[in-house]
KEFI-382280 format. One record per residue (C-alpha): residue in three letters; residue number from 1; x, y, z. Coordinates in pm, 1 decimal. Layout:
BEGIN
<node res="ala" n="NUM" x="X" y="Y" z="Z"/>
...
This chain:
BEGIN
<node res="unk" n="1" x="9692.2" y="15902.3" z="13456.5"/>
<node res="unk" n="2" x="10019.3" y="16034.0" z="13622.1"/>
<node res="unk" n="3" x="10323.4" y="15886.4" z="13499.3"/>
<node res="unk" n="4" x="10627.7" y="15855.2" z="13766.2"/>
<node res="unk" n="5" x="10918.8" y="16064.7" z="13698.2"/>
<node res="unk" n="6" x="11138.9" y="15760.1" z="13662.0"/>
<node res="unk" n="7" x="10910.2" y="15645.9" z="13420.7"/>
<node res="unk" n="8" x="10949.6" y="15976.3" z="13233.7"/>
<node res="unk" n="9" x="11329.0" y="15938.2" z="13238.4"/>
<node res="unk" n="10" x="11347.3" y="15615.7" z="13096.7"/>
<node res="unk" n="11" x="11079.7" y="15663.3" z="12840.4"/>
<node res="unk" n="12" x="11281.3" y="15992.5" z="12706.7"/>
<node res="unk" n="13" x="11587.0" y="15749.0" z="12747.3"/>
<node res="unk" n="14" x="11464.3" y="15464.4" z="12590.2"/>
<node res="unk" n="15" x="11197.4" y="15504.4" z="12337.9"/>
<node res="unk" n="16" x="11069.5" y="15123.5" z="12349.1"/>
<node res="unk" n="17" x="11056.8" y="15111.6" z="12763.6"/>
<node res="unk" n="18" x="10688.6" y="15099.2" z="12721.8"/>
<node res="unk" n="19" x="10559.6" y="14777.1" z="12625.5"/>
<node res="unk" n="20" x="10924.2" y="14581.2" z="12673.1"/>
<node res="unk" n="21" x="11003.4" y="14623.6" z="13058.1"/>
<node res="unk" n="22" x="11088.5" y="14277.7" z="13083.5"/>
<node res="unk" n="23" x="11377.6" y="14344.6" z="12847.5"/>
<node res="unk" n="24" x="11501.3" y="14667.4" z="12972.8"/>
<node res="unk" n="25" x="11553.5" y="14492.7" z="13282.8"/>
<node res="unk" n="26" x="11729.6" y="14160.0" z="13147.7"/>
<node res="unk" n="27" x="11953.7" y="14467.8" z="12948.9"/>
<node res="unk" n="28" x="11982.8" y="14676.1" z="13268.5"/>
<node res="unk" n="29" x="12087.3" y="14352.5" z="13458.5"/>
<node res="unk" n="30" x="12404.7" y="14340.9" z="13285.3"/>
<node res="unk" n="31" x="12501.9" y="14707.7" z="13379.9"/>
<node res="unk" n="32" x="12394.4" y="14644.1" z="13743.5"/>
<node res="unk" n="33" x="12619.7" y="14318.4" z="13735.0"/>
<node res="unk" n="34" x="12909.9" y="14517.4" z="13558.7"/>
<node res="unk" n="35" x="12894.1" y="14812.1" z="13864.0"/>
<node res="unk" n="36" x="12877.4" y="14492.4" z="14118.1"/>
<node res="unk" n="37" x="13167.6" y="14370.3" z="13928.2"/>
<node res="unk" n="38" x="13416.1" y="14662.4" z="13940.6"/>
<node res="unk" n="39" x="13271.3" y="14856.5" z="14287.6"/>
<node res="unk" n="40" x="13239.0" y="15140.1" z="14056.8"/>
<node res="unk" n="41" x="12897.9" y="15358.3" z="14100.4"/>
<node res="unk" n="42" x="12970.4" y="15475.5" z="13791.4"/>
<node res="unk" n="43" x="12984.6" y="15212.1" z="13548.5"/>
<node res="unk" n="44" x="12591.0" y="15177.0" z="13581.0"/>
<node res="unk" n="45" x="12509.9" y="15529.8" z="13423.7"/>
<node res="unk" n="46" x="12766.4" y="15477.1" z="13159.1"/>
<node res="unk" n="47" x="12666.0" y="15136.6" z="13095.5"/>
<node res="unk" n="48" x="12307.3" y="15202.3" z="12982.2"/>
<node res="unk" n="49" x="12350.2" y="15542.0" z="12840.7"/>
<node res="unk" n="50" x="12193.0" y="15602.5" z="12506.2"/>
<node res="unk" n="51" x="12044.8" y="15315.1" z="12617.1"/>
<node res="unk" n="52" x="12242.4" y="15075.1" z="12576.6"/>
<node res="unk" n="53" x="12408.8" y="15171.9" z="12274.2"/>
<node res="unk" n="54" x="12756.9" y="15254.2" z="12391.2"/>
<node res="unk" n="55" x="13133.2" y="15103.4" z="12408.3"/>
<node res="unk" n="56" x="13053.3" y="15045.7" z="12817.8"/>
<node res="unk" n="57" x="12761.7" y="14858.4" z="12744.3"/>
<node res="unk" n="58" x="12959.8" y="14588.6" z="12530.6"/>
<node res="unk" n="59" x="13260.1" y="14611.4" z="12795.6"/>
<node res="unk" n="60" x="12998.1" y="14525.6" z="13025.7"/>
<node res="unk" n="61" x="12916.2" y="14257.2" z="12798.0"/>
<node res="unk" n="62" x="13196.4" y="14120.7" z="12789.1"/>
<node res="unk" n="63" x="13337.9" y="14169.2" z="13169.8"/>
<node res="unk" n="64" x="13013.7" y="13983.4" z="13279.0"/>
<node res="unk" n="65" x="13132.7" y="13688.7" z="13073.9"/>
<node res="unk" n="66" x="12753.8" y="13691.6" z="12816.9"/>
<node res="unk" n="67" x="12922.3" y="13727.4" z="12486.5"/>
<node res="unk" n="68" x="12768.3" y="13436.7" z="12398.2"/>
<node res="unk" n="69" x="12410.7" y="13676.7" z="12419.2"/>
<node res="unk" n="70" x="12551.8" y="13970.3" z="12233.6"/>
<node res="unk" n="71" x="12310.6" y="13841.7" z="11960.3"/>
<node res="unk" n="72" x="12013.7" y="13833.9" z="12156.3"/>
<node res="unk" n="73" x="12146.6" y="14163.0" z="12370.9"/>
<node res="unk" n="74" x="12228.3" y="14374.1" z="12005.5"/>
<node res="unk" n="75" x="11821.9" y="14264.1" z="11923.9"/>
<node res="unk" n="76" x="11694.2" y="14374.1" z="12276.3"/>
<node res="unk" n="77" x="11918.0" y="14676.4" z="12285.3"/>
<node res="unk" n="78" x="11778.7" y="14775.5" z="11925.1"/>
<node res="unk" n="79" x="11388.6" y="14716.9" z="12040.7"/>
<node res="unk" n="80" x="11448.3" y="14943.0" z="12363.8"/>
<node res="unk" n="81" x="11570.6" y="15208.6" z="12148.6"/>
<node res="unk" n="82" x="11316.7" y="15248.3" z="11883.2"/>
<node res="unk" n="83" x="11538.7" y="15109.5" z="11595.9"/>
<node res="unk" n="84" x="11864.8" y="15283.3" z="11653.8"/>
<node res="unk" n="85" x="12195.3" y="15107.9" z="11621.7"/>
């Protein structure tokens, strides 16, 4: 079986992408609303690098107004990255 090379990326990126799609893209979501947010191609990349587990991720947090689901987010953010805080 051939893996895509986006797949690649994001698996090197984000060691639990396999097996939690569904969250990376209800994580991802946020960063695509932040870049919506600001016009700012950008903010996108930043957002999810390391993924997720950066200072533009929780700015992106909190400019998309979901600090209410920084609990949930911190949990999902922490599966999609194999443990790492």
């Amino acid at each position: 079986m051939t893996v895509p090379a986006s797949a690649r990326y994001l698996e090197r990126k984000c060691p639990g992408f396999y097996g939690n799609r569904d969250v990376y893209k209800k994580v991802a979501w946020i960063c695509e609303d932040c870049e919506n947010l600001f016009r700012d191609s950008t903010i996108k990349t930043k957002c999810s690098r390391n993924c997720f587990i950066n200072e533009d991720f929780k700015m992106c947090v909190n400019a998309t107004e979901r600090v209410r689901e920084m609990e949930q987010l911190v949990r999902w953010v922490s599966i999609l990255g194999g443990g790492r805080r």
